[in-house]
ZADO-1210 file (C-alpha; in nm, 4 decimals, padded with zeros to 6 digits):
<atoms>
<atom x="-00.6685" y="01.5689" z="00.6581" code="UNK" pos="1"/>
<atom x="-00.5679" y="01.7278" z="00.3272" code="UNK" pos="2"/>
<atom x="-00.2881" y="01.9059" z="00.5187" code="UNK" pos="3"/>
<atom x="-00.1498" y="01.6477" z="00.6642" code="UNK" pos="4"/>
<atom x="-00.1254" y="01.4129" z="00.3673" code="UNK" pos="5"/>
<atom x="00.0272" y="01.7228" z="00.1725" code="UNK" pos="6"/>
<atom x="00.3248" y="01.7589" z="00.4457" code="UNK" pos="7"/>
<atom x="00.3784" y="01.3763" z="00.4333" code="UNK" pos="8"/>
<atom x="00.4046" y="01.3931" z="00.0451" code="UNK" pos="9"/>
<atom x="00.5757" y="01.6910" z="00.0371" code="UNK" pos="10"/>
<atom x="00.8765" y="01.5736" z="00.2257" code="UNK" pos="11"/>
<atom x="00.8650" y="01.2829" z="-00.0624" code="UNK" pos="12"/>
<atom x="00.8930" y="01.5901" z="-00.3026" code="UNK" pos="13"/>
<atom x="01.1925" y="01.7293" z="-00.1873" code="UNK" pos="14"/>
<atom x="01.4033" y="01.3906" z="-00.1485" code="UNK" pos="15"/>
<atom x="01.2531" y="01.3573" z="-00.5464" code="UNK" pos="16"/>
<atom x="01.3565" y="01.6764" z="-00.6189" code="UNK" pos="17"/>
<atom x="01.6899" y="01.6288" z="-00.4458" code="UNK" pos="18"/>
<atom x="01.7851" y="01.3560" z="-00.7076" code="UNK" pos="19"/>
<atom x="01.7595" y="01.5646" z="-01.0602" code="UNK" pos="20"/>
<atom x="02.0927" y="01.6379" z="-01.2428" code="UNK" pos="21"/>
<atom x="02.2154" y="01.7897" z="-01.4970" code="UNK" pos="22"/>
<atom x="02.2034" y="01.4595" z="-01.7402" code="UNK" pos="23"/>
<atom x="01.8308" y="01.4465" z="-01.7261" code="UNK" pos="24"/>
<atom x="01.6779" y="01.1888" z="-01.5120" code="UNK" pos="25"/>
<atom x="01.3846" y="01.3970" z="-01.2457" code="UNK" pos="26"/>
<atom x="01.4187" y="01.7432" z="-01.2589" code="UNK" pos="27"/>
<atom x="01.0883" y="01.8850" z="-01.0845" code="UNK" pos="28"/>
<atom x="00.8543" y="01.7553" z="-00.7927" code="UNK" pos="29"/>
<atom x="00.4940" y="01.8522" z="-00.7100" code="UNK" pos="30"/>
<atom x="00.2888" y="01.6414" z="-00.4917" code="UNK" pos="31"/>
<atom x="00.5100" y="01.3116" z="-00.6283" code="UNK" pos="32"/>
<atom x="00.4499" y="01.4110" z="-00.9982" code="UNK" pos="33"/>
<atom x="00.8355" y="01.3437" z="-01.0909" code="UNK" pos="34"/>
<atom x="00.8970" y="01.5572" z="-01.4409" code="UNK" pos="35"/>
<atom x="01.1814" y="01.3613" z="-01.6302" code="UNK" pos="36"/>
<atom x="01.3494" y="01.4287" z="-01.9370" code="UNK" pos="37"/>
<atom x="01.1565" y="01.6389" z="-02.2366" code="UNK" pos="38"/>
<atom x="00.8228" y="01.7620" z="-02.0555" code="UNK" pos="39"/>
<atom x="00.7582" y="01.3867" z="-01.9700" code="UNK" pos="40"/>
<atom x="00.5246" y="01.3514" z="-01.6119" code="UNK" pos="41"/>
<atom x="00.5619" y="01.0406" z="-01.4775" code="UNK" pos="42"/>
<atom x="00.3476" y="01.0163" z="-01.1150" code="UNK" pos="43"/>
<atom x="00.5320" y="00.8370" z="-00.8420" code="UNK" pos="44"/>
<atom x="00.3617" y="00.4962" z="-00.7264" code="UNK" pos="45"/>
<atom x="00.2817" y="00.3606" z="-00.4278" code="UNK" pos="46"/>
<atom x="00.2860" y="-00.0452" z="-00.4117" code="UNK" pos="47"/>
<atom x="00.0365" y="-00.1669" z="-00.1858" code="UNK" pos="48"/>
<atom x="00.0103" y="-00.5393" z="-00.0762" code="UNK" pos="49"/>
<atom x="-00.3264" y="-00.6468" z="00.1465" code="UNK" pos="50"/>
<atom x="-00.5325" y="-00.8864" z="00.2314" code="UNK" pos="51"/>
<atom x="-00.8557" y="-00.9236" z="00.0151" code="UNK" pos="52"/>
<atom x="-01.1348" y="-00.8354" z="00.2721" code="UNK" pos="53"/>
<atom x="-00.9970" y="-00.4882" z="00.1864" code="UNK" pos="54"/>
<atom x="-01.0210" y="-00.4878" z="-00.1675" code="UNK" pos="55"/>
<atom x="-01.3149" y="-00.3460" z="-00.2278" code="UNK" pos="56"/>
<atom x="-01.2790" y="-00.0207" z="00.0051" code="UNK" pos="57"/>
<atom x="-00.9490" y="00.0402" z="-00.0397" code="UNK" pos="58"/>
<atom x="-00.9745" y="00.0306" z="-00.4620" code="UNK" pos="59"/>
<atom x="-01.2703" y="00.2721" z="-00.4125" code="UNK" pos="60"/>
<atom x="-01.0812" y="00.5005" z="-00.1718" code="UNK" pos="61"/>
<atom x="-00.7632" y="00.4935" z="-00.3668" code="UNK" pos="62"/>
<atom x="-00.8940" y="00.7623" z="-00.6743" code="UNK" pos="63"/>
<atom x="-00.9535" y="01.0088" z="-00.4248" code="UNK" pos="64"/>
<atom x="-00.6321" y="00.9559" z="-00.2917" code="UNK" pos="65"/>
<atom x="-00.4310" y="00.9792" z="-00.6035" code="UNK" pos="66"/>
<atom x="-00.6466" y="01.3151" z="-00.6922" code="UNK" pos="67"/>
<atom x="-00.5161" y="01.4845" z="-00.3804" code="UNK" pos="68"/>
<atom x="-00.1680" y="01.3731" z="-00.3899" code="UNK" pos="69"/>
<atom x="-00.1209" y="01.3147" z="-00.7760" code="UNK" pos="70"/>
<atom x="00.0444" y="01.0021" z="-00.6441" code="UNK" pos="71"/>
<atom x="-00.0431" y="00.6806" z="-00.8209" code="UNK" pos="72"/>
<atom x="-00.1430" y="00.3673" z="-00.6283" code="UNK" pos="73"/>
<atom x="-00.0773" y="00.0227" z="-00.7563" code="UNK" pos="74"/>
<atom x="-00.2805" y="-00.2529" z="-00.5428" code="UNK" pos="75"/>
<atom x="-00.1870" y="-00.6610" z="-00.5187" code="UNK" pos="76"/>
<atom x="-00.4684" y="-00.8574" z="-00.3253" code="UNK" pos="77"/>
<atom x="-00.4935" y="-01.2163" z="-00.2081" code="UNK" pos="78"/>
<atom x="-00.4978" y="-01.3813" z="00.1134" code="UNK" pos="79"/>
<atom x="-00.3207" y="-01.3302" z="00.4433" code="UNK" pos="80"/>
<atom x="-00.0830" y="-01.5972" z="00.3449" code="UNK" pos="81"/>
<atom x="-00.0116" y="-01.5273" z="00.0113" code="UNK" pos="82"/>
<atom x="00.0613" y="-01.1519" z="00.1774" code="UNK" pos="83"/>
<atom x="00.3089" y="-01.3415" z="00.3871" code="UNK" pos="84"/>
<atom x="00.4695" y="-01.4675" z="00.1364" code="UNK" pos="85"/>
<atom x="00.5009" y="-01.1741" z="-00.0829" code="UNK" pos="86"/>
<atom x="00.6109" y="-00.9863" z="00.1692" code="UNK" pos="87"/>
<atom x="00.9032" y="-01.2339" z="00.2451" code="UNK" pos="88"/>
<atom x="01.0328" y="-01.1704" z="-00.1278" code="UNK" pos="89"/>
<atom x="00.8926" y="-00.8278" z="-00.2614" code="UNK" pos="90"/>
<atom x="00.9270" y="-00.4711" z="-00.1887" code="UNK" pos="91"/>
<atom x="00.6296" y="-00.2761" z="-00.1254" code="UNK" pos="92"/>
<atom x="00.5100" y="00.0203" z="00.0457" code="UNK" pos="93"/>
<atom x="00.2039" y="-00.0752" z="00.2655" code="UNK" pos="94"/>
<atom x="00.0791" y="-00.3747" z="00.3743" code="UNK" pos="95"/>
<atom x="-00.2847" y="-00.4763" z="00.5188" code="UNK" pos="96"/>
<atom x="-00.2913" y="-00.7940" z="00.6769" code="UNK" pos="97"/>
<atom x="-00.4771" y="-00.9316" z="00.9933" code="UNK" pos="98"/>
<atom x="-00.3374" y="-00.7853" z="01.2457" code="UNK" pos="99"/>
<atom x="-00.2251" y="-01.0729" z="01.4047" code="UNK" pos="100"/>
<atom x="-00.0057" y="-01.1383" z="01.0622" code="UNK" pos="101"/>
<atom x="00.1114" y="-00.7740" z="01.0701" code="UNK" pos="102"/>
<atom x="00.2305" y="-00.8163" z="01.4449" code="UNK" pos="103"/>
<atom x="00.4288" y="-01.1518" z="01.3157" code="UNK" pos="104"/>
<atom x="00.5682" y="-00.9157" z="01.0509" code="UNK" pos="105"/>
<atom x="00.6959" y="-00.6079" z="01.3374" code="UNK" pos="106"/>
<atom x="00.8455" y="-00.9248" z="01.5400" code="UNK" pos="107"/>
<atom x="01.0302" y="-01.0761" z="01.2333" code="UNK" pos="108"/>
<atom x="01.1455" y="-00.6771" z="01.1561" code="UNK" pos="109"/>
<atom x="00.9334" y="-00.6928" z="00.8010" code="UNK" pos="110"/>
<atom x="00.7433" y="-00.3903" z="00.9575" code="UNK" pos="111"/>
<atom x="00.8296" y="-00.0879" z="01.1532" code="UNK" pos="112"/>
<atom x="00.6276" y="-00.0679" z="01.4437" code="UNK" pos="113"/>
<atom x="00.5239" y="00.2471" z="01.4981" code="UNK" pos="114"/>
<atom x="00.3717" y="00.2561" z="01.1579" code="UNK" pos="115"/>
<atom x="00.1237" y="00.0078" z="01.2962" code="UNK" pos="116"/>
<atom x="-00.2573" y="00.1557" z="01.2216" code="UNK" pos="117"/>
<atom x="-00.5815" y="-00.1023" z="01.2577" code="UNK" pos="118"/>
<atom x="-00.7989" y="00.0072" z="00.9808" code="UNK" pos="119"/>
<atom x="-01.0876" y="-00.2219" z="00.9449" code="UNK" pos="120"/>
<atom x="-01.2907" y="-00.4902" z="01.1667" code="UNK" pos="121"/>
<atom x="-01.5412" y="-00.7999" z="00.9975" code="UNK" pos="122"/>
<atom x="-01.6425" y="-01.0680" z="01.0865" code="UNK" pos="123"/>
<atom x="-01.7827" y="-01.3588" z="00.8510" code="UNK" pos="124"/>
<atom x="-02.0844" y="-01.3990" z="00.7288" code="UNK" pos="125"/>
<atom x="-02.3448" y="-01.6187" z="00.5211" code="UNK" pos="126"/>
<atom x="-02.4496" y="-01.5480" z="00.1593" code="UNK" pos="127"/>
<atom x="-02.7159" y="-01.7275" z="-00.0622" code="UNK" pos="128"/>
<atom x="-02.8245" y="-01.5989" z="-00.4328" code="UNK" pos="129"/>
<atom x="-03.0732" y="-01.3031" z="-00.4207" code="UNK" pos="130"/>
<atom x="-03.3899" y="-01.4036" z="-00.4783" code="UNK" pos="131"/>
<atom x="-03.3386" y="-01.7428" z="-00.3249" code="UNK" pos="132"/>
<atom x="-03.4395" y="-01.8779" z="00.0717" code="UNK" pos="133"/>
<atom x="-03.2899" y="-01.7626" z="00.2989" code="UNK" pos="134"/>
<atom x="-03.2414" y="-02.0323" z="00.5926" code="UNK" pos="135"/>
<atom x="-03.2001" y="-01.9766" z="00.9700" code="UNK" pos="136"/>
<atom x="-02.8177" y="-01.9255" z="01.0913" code="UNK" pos="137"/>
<atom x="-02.9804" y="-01.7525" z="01.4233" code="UNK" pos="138"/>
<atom x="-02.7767" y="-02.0767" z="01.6176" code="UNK" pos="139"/>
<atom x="-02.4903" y="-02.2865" z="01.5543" code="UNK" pos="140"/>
<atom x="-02.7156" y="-02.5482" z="01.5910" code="UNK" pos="141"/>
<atom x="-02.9874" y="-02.3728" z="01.3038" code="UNK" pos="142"/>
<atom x="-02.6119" y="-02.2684" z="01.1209" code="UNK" pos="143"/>
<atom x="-02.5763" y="-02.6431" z="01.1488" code="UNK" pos="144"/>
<atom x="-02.9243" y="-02.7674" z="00.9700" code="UNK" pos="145"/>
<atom x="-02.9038" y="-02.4982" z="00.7317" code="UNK" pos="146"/>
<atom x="-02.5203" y="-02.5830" z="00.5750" code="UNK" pos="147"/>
<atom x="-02.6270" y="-03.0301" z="00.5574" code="UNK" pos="148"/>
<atom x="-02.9376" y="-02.8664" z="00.4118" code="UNK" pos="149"/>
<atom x="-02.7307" y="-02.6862" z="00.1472" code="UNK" pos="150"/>
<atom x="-02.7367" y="-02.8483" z="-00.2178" code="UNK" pos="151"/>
<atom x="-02.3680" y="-02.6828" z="-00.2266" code="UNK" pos="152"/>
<atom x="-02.1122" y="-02.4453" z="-00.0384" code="UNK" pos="153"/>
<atom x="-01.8411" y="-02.2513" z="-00.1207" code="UNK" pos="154"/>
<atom x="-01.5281" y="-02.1297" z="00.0729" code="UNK" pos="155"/>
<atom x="-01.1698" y="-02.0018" z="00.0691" code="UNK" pos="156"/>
<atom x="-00.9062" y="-02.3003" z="00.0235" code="UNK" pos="157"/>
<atom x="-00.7900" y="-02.3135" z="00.4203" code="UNK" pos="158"/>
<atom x="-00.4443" y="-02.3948" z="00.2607" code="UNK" pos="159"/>
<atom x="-00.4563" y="-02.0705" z="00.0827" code="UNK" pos="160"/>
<atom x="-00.4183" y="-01.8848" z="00.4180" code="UNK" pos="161"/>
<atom x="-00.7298" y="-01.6896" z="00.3804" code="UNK" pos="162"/>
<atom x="-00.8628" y="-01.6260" z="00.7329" code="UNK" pos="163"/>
<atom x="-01.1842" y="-01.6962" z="00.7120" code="UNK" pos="164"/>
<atom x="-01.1240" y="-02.0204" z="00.5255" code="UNK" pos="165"/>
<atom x="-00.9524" y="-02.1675" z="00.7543" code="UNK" pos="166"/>
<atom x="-01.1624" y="-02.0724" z="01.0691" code="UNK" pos="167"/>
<atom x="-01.4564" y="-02.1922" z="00.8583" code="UNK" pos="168"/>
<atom x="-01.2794" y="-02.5307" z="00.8236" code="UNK" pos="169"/>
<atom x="-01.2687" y="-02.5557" z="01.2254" code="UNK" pos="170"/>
<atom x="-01.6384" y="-02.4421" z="01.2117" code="UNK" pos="171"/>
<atom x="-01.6994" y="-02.7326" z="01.0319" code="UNK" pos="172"/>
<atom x="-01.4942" y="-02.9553" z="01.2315" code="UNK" pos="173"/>
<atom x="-01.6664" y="-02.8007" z="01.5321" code="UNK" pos="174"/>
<atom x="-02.0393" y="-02.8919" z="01.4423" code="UNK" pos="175"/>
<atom x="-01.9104" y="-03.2043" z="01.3432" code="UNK" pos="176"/>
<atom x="-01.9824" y="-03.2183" z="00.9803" code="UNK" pos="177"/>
<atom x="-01.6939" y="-03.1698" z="00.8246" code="UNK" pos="178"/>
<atom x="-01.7183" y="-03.4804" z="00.6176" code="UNK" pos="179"/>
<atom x="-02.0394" y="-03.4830" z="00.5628" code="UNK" pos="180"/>
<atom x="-02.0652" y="-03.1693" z="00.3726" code="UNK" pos="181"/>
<atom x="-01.7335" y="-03.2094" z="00.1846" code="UNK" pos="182"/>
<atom x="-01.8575" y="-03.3949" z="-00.1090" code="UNK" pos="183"/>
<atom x="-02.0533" y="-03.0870" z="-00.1793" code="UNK" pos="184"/>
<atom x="-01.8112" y="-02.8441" z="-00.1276" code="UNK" pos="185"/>
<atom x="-01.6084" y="-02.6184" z="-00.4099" code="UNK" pos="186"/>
<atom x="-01.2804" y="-02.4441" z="-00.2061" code="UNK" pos="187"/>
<atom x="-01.1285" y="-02.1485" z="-00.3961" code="UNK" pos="188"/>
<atom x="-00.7986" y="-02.0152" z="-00.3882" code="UNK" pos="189"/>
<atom x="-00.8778" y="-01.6431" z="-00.2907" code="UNK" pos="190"/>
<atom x="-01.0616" y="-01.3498" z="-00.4403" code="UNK" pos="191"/>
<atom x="-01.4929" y="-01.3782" z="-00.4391" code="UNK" pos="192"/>
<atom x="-01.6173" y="-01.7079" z="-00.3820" code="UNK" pos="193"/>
<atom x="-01.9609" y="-01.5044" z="-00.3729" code="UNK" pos="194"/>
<atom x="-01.9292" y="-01.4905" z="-00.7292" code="UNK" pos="195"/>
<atom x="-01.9939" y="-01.8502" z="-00.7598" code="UNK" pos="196"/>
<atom x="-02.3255" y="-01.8575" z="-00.6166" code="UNK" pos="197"/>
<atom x="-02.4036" y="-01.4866" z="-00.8367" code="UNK" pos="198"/>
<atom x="-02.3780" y="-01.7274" z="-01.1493" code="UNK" pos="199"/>
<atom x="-02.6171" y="-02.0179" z="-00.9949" code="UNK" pos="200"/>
<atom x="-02.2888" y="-02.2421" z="-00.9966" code="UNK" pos="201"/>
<atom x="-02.2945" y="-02.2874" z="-00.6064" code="UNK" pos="202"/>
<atom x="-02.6089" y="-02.2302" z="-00.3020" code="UNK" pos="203"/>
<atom x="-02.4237" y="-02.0802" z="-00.0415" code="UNK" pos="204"/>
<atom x="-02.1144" y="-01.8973" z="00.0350" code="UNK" pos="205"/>
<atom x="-01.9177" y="-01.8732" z="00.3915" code="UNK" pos="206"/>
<atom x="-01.6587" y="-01.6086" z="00.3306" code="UNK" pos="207"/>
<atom x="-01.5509" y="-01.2486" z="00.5003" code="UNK" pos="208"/>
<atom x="-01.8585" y="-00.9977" z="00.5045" code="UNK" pos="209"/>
<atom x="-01.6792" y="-00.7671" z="00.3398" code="UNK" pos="210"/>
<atom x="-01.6052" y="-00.9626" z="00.0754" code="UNK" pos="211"/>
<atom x="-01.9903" y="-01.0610" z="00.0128" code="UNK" pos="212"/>
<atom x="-02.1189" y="-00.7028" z="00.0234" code="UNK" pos="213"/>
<atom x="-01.9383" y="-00.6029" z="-00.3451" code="UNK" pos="214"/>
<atom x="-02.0619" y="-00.9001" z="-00.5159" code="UNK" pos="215"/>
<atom x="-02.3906" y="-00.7936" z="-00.7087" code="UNK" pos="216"/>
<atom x="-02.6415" y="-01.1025" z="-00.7061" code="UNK" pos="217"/>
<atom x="-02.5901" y="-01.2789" z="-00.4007" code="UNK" pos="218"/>
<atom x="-02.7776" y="-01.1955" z="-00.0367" code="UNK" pos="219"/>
<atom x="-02.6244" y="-01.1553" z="00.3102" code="UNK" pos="220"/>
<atom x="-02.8218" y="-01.3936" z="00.5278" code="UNK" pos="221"/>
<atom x="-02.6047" y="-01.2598" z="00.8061" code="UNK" pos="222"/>
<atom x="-02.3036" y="-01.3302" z="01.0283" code="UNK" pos="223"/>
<atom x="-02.1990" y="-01.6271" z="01.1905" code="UNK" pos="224"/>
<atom x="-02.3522" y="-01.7168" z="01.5356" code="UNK" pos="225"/>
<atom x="-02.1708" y="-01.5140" z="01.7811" code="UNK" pos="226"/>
<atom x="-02.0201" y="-01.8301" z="01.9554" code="UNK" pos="227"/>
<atom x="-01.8830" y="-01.9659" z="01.5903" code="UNK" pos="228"/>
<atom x="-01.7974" y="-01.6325" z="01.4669" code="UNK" pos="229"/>
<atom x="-01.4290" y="-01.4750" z="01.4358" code="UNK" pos="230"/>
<atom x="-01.4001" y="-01.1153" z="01.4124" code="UNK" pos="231"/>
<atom x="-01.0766" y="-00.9988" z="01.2372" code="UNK" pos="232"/>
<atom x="-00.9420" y="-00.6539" z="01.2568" code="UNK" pos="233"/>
<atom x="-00.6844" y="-00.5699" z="00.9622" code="UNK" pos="234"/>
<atom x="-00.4081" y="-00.3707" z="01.0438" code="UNK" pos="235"/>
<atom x="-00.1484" y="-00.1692" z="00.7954" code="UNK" pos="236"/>
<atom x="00.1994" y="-00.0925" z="00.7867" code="UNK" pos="237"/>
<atom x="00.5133" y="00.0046" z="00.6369" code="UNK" pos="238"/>
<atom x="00.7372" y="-00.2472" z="00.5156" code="UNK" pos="239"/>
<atom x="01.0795" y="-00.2130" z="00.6576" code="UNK" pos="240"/>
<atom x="01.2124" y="-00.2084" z="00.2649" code="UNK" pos="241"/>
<atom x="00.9694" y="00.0381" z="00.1718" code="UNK" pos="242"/>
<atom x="01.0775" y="00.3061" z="-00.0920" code="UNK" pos="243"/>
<atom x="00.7858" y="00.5650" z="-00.0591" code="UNK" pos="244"/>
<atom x="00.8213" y="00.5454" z="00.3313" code="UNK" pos="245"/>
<atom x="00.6543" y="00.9653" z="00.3785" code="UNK" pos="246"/>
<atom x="00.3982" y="00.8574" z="00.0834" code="UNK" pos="247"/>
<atom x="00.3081" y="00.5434" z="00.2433" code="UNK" pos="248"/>
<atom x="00.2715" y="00.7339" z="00.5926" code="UNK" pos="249"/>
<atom x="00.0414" y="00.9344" z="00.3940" code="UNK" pos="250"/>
<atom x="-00.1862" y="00.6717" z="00.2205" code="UNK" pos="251"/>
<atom x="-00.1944" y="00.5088" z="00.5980" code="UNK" pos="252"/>
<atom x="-00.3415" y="00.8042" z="00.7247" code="UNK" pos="253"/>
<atom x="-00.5925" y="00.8322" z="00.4775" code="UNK" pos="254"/>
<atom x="-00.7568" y="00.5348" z="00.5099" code="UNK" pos="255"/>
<atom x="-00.7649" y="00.5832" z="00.8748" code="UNK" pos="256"/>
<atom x="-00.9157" y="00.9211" z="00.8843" code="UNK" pos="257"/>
<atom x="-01.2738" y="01.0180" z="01.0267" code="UNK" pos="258"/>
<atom x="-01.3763" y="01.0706" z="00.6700" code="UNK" pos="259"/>
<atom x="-01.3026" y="00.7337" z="00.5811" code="UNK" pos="260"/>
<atom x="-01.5036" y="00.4996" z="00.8365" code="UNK" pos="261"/>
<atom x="-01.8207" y="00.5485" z="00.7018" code="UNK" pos="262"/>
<atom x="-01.7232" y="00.4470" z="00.3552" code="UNK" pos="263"/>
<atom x="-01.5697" y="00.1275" z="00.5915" code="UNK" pos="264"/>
<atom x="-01.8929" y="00.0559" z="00.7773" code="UNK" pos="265"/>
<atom x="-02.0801" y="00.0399" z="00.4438" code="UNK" pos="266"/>
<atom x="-01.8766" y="-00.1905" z="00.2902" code="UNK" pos="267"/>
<atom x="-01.9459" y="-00.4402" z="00.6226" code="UNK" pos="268"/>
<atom x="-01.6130" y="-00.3107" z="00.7650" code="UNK" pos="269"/>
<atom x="-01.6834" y="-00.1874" z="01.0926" code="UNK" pos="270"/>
<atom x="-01.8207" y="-00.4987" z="01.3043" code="UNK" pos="271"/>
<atom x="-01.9822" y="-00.4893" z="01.6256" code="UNK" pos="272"/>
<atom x="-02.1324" y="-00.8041" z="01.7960" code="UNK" pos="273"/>
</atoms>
């Protein structure tokens, strides 16, 4: 694996090193580190845009990454749809999305194809505070008893885009208590709606497993009943305007190698029903 993402970087090296002149500007490559000007080392960056039931695993994979390559890797998170958007309007080097989203994104011509690489596979799970009951979710119809019984829930704004917030919201529909748990209901715009129930502000969470298992103070009660649940796999790519095309190859590769998946199945990335 080391070898590999060496050769991709090192072809990123020698277009680098290809652009130094006599006036300054780069003037040595190794591994991305560009050299410019006086003895000034500047590390070349890779912008990656994904989804947020990433986050966690890819900003504690990304160190190790940077150590091997000496690249530097500068993350945006936040929905699937506010991915969609950015994408639309900013130039980046990988995206993570759904991989429904990130087909979209090959059909529109956002994203080459063949970069195409599924990653990562959740599904969505309950979370209460630790310490506190933990109710039966066995059935949709104990799932059911369990959220009216709820003092309060949280969930990602189905507006937002988020995936799980807005097959949550047809959940709801589904069991047919949609309005009778709204009152009691705080929607967030992205990020860890866990958190809220870690400070004692909300009872239970509905979000991404993934993005329960990093929050410190809350409990997984568990998935979703299989015949409510939605299992998502999230897909990467290279944006058709990317600048560090080899480096993002690279970076791709990483976070699909054997090495990897464990680190993914511990942080509630690797779901099997």
């Amino acid at each position: 694996m080391r070898a590999s993402i060496r050769r991709a970087v090192g072809g990123l090296a020698v277009v680098l090193a290809g652009c130094s002149g006599p006036s300054g500007g780069l003037q040595a490559v190794d591994h991305g580190r560009a050299v410019a000007g006086a003895g000034h080392v500047e590390a070349a960056e890779i912008k990656v845009l994904s989804a947020g039931a990433v986050r966690a695993i890819v900003t504690a994979l990304a160190p190790a990454f940077e150590k091997e390559t000496g690249l530097k890797v500068a993350m945006t998170f936040g929905t699937v749809g506010v991915v969609r958007q950015k994408l639309a309007t900013e130039h980046v080097d990988v995206v993570i999305m759904s991989d429904t989203a990130l087909d979209e994104a090959i059909k529109q011509g956002r994203v080459e194809a063949a970069s195409r690489t599924d990653i990562a596979r959740t599904g969505i799970g309950v979370a209460v505070r630790e310490g506190a009951f933990k109710p039966d979710i066995s059935t949709s119809g104990a799932l059911k008893q369990a959220l009216l019984a709820t003092k309060s829930l949280t969930y990602v704004d189905p507006a937002q885009g988020g995936t799980s917030g807005i097959h949550f919201a047809g959940v709801l529909q589904r069991l047919g208590i949609a309005d009778a748990v709204k009152a009691k209901t705080t929607l967030v715009p992205g990020g860890y709606p866990a958190e809220l129930v870690a400070r004692g502000e909300v009872e239970m969470v509905v979000h991404q497993i993934s993005e329960i298992l990093p929050v410190k103070g809350v409990t997984l009660v568990g998935p979703l009943p299989r015949d409510v649940q939605k299992i998502t796999t999230y897909s990467a790519g290279v944006p058709a305007k990317a600048e560090m095309i080899e480096a993002a190859h690279a970076f791709i590769a990483f976070l699909a190698s054997p090495s990897a998946k464990p680190k993914f199945a511990a942080a509630g990335l690797d779901y099997k029903e």
